[in-house]
mmCIF file as Biopython writes it, N, C-alpha, C and O atoms, coordinates in Angstrom:
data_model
#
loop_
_atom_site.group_PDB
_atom_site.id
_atom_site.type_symbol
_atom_site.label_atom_id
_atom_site.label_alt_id
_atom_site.label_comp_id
_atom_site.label_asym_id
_atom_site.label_entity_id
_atom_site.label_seq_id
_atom_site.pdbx_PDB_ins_code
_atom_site.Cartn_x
_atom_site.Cartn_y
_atom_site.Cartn_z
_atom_site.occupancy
_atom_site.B_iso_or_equiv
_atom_site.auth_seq_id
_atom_site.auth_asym_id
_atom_site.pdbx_PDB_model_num
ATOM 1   N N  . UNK A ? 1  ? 142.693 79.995  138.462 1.0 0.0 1  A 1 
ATOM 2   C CA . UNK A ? 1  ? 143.130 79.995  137.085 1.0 0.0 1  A 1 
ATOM 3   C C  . UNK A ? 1  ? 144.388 80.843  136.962 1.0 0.0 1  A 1 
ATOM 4   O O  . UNK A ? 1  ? 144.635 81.906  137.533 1.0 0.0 1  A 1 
ATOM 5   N N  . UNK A ? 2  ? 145.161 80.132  136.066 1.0 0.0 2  A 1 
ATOM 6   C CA . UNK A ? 2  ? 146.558 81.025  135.777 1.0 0.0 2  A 1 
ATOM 7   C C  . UNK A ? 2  ? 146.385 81.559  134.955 1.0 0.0 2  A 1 
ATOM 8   O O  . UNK A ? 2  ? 145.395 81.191  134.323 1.0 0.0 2  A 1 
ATOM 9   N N  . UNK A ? 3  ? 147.144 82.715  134.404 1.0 0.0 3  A 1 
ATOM 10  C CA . UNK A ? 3  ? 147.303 83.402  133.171 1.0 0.0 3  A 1 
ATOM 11  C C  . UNK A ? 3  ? 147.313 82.352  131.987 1.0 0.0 3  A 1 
ATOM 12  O O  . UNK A ? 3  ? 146.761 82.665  130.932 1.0 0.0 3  A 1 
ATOM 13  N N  . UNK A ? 4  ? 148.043 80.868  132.150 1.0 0.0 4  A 1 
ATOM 14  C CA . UNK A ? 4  ? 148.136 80.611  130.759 1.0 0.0 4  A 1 
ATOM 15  C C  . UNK A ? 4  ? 146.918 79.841  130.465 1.0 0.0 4  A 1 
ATOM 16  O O  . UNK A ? 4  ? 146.812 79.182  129.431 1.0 0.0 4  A 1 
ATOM 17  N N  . UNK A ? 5  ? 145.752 79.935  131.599 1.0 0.0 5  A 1 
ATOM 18  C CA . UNK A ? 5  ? 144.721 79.230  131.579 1.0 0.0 5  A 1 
ATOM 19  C C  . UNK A ? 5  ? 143.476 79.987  130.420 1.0 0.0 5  A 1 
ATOM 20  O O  . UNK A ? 5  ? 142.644 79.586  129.605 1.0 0.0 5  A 1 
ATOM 21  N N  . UNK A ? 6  ? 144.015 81.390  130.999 1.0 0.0 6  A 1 
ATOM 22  C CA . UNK A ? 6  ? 142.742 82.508  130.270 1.0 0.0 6  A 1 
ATOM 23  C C  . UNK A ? 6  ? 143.521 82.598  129.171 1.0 0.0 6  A 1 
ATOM 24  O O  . UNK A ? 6  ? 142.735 82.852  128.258 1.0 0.0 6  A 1 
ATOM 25  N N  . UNK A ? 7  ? 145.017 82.513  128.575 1.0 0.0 7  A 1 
ATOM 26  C CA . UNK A ? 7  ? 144.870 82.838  127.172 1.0 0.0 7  A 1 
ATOM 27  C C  . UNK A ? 7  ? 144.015 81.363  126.603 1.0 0.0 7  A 1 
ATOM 28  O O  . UNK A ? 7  ? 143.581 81.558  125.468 1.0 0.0 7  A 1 
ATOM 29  N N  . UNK A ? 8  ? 143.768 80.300  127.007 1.0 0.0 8  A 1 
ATOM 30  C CA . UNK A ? 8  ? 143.681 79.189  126.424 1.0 0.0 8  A 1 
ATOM 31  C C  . UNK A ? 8  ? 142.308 78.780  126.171 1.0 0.0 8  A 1 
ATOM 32  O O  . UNK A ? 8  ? 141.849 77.850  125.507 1.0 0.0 8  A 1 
ATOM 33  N N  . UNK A ? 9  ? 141.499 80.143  127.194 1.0 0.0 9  A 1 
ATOM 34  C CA . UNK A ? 9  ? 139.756 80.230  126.360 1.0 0.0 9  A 1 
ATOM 35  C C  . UNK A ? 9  ? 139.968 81.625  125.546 1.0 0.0 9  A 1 
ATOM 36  O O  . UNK A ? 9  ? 138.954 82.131  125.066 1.0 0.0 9  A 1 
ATOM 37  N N  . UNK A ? 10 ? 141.113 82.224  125.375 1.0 0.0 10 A 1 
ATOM 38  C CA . UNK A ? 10 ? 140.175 83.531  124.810 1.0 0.0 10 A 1 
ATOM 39  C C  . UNK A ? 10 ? 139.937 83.367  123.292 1.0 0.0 10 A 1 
ATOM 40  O O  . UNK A ? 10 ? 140.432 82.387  122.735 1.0 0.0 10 A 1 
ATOM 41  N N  . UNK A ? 11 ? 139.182 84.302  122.557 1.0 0.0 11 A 1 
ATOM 42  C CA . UNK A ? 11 ? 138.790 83.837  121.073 1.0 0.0 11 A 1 
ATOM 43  C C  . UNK A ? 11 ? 139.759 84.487  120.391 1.0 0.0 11 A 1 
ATOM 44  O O  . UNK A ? 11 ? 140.379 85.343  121.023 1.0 0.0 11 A 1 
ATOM 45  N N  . UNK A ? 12 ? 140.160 84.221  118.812 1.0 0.0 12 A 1 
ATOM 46  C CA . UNK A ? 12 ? 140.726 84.442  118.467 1.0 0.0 12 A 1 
ATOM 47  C C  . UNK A ? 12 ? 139.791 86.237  117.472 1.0 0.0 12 A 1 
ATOM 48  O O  . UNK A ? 12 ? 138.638 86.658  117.563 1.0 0.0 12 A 1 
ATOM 49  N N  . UNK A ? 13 ? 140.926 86.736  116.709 1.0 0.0 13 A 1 
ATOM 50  C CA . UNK A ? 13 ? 140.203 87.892  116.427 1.0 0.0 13 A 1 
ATOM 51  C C  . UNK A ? 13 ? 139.253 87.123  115.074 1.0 0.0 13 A 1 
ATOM 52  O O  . UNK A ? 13 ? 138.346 87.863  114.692 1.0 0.0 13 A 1 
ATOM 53  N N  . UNK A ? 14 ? 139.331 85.954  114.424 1.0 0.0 14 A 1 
ATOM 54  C CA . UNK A ? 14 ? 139.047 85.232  113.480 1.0 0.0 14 A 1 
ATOM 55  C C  . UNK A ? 14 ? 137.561 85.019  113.914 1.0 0.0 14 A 1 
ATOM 56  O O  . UNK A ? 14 ? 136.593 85.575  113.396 1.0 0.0 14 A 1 
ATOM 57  N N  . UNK A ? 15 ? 137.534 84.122  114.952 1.0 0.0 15 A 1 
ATOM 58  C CA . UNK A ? 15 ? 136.659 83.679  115.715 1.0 0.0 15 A 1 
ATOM 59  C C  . UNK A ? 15 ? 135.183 85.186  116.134 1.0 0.0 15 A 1 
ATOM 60  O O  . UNK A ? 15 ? 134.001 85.379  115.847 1.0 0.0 15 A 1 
ATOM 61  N N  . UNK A ? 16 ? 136.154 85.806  116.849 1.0 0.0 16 A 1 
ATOM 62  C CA . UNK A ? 16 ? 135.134 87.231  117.483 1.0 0.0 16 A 1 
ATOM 63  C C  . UNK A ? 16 ? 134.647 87.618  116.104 1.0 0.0 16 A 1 
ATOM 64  O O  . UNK A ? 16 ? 133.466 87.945  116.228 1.0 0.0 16 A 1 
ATOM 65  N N  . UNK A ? 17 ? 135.027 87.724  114.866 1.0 0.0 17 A 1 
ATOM 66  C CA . UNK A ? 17 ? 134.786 88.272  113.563 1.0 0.0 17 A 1 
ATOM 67  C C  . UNK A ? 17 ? 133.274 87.102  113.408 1.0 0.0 17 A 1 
ATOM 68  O O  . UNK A ? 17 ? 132.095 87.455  113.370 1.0 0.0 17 A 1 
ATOM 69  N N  . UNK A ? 18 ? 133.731 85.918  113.355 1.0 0.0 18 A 1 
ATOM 70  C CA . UNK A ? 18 ? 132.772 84.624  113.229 1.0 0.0 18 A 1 
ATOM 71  C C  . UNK A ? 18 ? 131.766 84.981  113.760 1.0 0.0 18 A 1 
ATOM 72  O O  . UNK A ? 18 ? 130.756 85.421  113.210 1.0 0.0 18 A 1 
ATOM 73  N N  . UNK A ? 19 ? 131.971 84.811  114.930 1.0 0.0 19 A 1 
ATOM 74  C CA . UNK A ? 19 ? 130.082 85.377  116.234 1.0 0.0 19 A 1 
ATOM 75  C C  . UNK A ? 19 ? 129.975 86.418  115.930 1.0 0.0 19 A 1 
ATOM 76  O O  . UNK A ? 19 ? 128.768 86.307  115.714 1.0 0.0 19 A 1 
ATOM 77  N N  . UNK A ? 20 ? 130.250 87.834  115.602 1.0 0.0 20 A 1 
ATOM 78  C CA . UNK A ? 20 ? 129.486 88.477  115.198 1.0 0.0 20 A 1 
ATOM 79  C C  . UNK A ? 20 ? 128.951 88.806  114.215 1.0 0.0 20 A 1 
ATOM 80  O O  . UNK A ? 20 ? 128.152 89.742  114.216 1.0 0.0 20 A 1 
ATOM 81  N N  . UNK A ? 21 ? 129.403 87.790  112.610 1.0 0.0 21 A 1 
ATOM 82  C CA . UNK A ? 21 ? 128.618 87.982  111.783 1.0 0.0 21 A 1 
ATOM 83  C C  . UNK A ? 21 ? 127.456 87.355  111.890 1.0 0.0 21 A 1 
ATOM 84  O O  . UNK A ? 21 ? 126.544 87.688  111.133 1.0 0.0 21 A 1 
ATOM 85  N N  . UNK A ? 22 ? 127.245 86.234  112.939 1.0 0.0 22 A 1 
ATOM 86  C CA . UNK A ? 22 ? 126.413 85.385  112.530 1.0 0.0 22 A 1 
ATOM 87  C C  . UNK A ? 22 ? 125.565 85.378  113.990 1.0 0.0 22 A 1 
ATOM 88  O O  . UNK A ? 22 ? 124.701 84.546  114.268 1.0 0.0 22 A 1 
ATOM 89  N N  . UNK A ? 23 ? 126.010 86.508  114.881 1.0 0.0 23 A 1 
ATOM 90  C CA . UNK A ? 23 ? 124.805 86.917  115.989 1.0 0.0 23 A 1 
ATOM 91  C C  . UNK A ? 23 ? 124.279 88.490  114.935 1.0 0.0 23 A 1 
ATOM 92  O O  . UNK A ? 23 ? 123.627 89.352  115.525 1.0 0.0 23 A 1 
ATOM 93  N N  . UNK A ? 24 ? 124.557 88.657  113.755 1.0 0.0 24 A 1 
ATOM 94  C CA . UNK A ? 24 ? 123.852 89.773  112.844 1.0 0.0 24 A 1 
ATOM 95  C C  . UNK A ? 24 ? 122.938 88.869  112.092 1.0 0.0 24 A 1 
ATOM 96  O O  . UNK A ? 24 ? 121.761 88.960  112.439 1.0 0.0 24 A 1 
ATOM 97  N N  . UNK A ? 25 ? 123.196 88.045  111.173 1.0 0.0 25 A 1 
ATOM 98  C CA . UNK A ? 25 ? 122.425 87.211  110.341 1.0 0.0 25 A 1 
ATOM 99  C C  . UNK A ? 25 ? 121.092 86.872  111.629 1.0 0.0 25 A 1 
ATOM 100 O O  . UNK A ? 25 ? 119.907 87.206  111.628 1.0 0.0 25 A 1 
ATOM 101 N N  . UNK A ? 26 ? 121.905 86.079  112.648 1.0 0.0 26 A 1 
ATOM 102 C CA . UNK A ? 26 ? 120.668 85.569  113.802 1.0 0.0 26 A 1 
ATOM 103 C C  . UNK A ? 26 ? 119.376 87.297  113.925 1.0 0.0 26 A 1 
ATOM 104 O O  . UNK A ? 26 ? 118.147 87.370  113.899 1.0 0.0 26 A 1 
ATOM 105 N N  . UNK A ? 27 ? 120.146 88.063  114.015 1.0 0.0 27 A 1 
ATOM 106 C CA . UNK A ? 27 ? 119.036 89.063  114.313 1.0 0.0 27 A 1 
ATOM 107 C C  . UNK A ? 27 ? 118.432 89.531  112.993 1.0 0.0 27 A 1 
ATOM 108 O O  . UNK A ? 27 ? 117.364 90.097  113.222 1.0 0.0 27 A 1 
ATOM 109 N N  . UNK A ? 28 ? 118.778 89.493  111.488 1.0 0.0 28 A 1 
ATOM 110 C CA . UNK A ? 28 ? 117.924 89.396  110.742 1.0 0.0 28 A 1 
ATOM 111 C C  . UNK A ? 28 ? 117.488 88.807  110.353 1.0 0.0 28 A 1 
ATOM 112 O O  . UNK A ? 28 ? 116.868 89.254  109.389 1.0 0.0 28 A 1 
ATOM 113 N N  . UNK A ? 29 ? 117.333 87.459  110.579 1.0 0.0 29 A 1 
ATOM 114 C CA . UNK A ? 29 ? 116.807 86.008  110.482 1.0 0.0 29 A 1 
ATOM 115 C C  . UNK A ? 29 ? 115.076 86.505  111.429 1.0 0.0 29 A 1 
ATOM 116 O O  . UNK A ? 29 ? 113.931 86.231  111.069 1.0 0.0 29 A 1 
ATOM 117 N N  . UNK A ? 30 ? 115.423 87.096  112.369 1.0 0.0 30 A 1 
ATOM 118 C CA . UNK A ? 30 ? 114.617 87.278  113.603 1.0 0.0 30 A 1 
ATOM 119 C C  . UNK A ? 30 ? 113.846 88.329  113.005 1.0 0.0 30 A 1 
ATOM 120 O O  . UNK A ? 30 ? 112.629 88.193  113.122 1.0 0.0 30 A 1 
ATOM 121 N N  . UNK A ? 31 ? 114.349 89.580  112.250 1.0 0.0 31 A 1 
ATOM 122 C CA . UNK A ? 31 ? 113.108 90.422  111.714 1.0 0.0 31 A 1 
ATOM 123 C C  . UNK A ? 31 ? 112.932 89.877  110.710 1.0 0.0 31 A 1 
ATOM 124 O O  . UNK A ? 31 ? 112.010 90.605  110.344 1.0 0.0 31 A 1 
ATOM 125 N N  . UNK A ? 32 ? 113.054 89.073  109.792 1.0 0.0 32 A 1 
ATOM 126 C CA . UNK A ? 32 ? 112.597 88.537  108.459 1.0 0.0 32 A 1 
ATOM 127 C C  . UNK A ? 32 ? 111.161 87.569  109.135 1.0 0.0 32 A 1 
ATOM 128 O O  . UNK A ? 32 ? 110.090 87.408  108.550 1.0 0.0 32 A 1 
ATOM 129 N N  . UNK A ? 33 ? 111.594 86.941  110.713 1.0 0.0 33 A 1 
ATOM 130 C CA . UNK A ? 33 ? 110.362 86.341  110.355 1.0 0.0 33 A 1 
ATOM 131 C C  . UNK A ? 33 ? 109.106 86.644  111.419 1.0 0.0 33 A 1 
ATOM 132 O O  . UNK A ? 33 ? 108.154 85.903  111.665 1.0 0.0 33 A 1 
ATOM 133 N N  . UNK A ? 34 ? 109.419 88.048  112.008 1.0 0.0 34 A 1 
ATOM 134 C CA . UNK A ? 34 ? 108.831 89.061  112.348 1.0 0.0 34 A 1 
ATOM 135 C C  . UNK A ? 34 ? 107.493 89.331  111.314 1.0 0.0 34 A 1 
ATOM 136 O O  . UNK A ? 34 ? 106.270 89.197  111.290 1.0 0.0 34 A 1 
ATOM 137 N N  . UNK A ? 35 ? 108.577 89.784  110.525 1.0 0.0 35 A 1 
ATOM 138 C CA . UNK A ? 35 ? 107.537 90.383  109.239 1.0 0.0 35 A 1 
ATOM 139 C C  . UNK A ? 35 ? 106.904 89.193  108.509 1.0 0.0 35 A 1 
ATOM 140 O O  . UNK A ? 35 ? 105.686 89.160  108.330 1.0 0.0 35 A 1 
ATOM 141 N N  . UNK A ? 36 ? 107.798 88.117  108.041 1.0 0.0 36 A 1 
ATOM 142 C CA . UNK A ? 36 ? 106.724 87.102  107.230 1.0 0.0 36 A 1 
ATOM 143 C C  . UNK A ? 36 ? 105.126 86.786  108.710 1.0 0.0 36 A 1 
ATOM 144 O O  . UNK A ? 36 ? 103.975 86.453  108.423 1.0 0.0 36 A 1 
ATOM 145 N N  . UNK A ? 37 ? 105.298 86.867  109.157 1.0 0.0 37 A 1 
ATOM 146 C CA . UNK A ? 37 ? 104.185 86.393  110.663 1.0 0.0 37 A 1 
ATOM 147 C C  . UNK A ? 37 ? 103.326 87.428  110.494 1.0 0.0 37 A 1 
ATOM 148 O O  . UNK A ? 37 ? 102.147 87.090  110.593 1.0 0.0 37 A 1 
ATOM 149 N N  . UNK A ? 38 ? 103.582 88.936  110.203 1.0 0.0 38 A 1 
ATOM 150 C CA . UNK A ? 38 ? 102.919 89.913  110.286 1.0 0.0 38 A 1 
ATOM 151 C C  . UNK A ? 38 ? 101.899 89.821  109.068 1.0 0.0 38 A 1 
ATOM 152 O O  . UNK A ? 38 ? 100.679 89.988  109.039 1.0 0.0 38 A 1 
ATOM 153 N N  . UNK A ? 39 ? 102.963 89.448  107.912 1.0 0.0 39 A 1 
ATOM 154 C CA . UNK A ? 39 ? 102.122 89.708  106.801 1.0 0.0 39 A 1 
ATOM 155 C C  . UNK A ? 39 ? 100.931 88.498  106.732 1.0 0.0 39 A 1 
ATOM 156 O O  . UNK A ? 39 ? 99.880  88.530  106.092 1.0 0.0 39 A 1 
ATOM 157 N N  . UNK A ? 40 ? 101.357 87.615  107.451 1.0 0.0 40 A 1 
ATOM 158 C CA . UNK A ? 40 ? 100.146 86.222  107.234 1.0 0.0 40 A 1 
ATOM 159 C C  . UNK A ? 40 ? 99.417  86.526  108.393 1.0 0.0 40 A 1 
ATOM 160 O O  . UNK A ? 40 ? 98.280  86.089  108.218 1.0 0.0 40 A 1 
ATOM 161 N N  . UNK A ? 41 ? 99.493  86.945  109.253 1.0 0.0 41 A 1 
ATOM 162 C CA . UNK A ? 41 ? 98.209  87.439  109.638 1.0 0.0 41 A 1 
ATOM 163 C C  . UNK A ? 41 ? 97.481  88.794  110.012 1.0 0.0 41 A 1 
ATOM 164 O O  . UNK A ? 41 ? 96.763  89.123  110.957 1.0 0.0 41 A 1 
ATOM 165 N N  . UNK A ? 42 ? 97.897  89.363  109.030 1.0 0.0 42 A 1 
ATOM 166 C CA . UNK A ? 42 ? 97.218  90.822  108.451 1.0 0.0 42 A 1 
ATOM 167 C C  . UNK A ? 42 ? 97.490  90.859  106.643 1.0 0.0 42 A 1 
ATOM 168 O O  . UNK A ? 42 ? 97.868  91.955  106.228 1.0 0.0 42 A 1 
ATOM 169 N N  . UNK A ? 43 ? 97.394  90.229  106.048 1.0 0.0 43 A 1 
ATOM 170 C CA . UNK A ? 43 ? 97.733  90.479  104.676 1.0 0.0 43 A 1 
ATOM 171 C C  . UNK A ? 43 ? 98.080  91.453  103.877 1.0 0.0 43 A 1 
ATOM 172 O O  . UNK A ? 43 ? 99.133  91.795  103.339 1.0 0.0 43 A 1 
ATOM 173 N N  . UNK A ? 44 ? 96.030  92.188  103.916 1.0 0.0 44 A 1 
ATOM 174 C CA . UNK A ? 44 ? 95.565  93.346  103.168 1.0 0.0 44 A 1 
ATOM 175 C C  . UNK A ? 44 ? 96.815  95.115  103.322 1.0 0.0 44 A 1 
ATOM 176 O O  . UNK A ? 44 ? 97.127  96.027  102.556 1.0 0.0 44 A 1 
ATOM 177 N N  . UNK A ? 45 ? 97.132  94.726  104.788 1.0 0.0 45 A 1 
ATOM 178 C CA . UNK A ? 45 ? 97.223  95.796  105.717 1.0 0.0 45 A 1 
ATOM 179 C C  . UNK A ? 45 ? 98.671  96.339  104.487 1.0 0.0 45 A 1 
ATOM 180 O O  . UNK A ? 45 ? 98.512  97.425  103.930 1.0 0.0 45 A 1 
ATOM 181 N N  . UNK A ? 46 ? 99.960  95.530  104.172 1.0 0.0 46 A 1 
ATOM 182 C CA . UNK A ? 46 ? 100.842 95.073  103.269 1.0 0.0 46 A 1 
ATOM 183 C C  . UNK A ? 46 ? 100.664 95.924  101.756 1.0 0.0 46 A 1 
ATOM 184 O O  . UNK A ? 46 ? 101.585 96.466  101.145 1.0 0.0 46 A 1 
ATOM 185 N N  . UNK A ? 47 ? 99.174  95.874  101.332 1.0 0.0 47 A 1 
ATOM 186 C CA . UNK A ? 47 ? 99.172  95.957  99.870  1.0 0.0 47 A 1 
ATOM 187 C C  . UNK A ? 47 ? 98.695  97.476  99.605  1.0 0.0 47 A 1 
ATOM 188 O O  . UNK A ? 47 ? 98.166  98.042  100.561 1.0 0.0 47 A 1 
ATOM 189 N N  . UNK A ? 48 ? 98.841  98.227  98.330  1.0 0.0 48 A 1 
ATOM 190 C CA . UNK A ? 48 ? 99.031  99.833  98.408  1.0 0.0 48 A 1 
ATOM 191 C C  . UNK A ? 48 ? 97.686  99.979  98.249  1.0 0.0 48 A 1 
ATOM 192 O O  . UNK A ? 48 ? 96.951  99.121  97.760  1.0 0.0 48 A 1 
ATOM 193 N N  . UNK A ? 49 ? 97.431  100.787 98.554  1.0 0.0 49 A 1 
ATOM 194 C CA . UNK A ? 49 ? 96.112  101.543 98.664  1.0 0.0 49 A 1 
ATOM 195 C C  . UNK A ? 49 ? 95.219  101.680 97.391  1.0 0.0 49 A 1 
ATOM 196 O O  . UNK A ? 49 ? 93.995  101.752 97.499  1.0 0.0 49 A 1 
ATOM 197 N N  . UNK A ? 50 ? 95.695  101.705 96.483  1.0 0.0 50 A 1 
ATOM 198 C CA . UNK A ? 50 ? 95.069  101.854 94.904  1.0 0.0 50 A 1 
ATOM 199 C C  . UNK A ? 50 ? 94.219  100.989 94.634  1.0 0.0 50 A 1 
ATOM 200 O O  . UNK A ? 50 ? 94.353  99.877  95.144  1.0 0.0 50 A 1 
ATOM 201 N N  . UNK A ? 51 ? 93.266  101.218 93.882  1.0 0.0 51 A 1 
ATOM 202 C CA . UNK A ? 51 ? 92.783  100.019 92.737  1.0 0.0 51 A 1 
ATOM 203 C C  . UNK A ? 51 ? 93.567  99.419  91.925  1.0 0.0 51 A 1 
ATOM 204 O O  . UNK A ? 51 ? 94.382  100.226 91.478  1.0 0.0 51 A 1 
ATOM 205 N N  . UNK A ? 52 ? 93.711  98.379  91.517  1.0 0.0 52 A 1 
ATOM 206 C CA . UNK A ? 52 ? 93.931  97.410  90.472  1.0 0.0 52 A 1 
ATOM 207 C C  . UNK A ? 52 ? 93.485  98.302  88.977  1.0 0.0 52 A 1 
ATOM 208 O O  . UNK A ? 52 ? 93.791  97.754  87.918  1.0 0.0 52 A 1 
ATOM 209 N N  . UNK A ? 53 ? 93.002  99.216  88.938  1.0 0.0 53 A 1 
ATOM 210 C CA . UNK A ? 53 ? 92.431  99.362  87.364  1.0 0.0 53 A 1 
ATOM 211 C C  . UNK A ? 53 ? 92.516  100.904 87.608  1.0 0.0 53 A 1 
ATOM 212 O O  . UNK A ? 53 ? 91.731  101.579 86.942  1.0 0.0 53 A 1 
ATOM 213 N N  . UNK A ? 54 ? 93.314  101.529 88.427  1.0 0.0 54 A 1 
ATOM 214 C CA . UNK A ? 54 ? 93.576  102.541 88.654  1.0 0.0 54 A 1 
ATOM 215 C C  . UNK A ? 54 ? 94.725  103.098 87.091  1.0 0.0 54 A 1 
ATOM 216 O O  . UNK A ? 54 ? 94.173  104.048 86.536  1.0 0.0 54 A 1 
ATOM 217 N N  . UNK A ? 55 ? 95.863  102.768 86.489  1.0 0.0 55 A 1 
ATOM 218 C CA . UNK A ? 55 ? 96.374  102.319 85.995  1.0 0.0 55 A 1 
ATOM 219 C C  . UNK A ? 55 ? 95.805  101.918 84.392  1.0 0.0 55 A 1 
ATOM 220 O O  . UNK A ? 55 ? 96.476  101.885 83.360  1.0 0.0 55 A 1 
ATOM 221 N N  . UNK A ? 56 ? 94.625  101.687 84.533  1.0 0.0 56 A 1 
ATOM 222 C CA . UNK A ? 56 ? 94.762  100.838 82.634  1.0 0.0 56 A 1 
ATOM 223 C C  . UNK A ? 56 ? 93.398  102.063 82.119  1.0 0.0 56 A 1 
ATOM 224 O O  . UNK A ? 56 ? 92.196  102.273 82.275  1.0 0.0 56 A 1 
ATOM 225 N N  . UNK A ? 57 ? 94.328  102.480 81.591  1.0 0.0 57 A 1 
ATOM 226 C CA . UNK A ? 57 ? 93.632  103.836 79.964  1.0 0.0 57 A 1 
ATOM 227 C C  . UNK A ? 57 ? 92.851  103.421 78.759  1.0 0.0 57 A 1 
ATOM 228 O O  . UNK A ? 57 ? 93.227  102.776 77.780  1.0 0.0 57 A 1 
ATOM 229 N N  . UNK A ? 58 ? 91.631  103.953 79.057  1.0 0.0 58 A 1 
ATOM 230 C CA . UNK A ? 58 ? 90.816  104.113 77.698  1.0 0.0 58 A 1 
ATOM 231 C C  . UNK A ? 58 ? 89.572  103.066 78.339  1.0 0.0 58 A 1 
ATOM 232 O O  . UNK A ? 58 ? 88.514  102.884 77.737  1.0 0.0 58 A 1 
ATOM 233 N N  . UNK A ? 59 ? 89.879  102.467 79.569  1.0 0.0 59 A 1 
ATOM 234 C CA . UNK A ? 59 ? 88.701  101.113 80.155  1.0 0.0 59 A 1 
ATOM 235 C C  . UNK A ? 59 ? 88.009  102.131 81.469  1.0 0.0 59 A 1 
ATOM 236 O O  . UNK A ? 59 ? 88.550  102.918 82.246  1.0 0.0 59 A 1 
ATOM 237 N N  . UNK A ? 60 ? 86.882  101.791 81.332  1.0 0.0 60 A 1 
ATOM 238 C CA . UNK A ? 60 ? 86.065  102.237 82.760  1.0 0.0 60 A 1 
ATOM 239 C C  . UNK A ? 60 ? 86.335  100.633 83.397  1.0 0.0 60 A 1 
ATOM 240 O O  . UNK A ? 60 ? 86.639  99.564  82.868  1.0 0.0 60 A 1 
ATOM 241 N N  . UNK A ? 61 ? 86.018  101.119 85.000  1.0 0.0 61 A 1 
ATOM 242 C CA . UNK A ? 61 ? 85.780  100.546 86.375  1.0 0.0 61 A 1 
ATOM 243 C C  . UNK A ? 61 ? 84.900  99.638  85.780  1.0 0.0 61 A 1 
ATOM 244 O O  . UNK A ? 61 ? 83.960  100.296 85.334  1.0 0.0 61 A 1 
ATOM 245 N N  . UNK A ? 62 ? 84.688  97.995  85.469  1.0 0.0 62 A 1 
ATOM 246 C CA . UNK A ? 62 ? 83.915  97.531  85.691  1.0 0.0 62 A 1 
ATOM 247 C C  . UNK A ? 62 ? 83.962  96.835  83.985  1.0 0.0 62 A 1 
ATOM 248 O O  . UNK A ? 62 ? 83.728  95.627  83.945  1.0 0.0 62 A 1 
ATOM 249 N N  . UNK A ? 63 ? 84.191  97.397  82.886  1.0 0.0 63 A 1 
ATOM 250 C CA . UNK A ? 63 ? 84.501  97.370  81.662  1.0 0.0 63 A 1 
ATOM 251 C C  . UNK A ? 63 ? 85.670  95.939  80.883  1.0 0.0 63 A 1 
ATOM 252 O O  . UNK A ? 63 ? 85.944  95.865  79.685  1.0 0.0 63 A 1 
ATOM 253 N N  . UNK A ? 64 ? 86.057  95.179  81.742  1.0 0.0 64 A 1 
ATOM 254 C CA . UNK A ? 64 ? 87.487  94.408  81.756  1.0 0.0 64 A 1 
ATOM 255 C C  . UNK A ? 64 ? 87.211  93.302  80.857  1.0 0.0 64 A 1 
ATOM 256 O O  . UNK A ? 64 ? 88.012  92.724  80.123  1.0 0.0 64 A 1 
ATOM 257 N N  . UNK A ? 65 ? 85.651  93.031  81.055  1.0 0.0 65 A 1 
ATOM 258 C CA . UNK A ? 65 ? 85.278  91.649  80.487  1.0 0.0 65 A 1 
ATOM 259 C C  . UNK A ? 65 ? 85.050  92.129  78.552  1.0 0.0 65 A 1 
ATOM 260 O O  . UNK A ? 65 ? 84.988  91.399  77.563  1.0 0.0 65 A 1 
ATOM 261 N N  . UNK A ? 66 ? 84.984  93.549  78.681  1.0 0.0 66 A 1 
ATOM 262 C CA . UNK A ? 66 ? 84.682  93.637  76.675  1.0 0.0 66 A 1 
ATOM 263 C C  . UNK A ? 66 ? 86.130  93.800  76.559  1.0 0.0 66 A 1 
ATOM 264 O O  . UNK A ? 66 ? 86.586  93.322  75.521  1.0 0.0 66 A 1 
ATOM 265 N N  . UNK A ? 67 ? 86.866  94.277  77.245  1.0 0.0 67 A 1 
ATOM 266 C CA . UNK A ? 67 ? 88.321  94.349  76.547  1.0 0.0 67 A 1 
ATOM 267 C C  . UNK A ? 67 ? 88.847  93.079  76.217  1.0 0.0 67 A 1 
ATOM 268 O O  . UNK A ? 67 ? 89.597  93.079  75.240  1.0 0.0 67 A 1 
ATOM 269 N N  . UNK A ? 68 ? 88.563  91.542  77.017  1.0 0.0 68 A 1 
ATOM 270 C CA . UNK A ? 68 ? 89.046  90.394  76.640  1.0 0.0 68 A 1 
ATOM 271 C C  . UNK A ? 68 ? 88.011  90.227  75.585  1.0 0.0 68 A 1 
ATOM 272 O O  . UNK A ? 68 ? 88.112  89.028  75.328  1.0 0.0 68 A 1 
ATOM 273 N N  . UNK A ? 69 ? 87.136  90.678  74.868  1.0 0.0 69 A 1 
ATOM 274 C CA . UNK A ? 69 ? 86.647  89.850  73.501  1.0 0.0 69 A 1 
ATOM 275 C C  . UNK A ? 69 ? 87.068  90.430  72.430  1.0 0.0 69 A 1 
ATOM 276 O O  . UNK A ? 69 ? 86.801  89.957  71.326  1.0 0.0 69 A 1 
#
């Protein structure tokens, strides 16, 4: 190969800008579906620790069904 062979693969700075935005997207593409995989098969593991009724004042634990009448 001659010199005017290697300028005639090299990338442009346009190009090198190109592949590496989109070998970044490729690698968060890759933890996005890391995590969606994780969360479908562990669900619970995902959700905060609290009760649901931790949160609502003036109701006891168990009480939910007289507040809707």
């Amino acid at each position: 190969m001659s010199g005017s062979d290697m300028t005639a693969y090299s990338l442009t700075l346009e190009q090198k800008t190109a592949f590496a935005f989109v070998g970044m997207l490729l690698v968060f593409l890759g933890l996005l579906i890391v995590r969606c995989f994780r969360i479908l098969l562990d669900p619970y593991s995902s959700m905060p620790s609290s009760n649901w009724a931790d949160g609502i004042e003036g109701l006891e634990k168990g009480t939910f069904e007289y507040a809707l009448t």
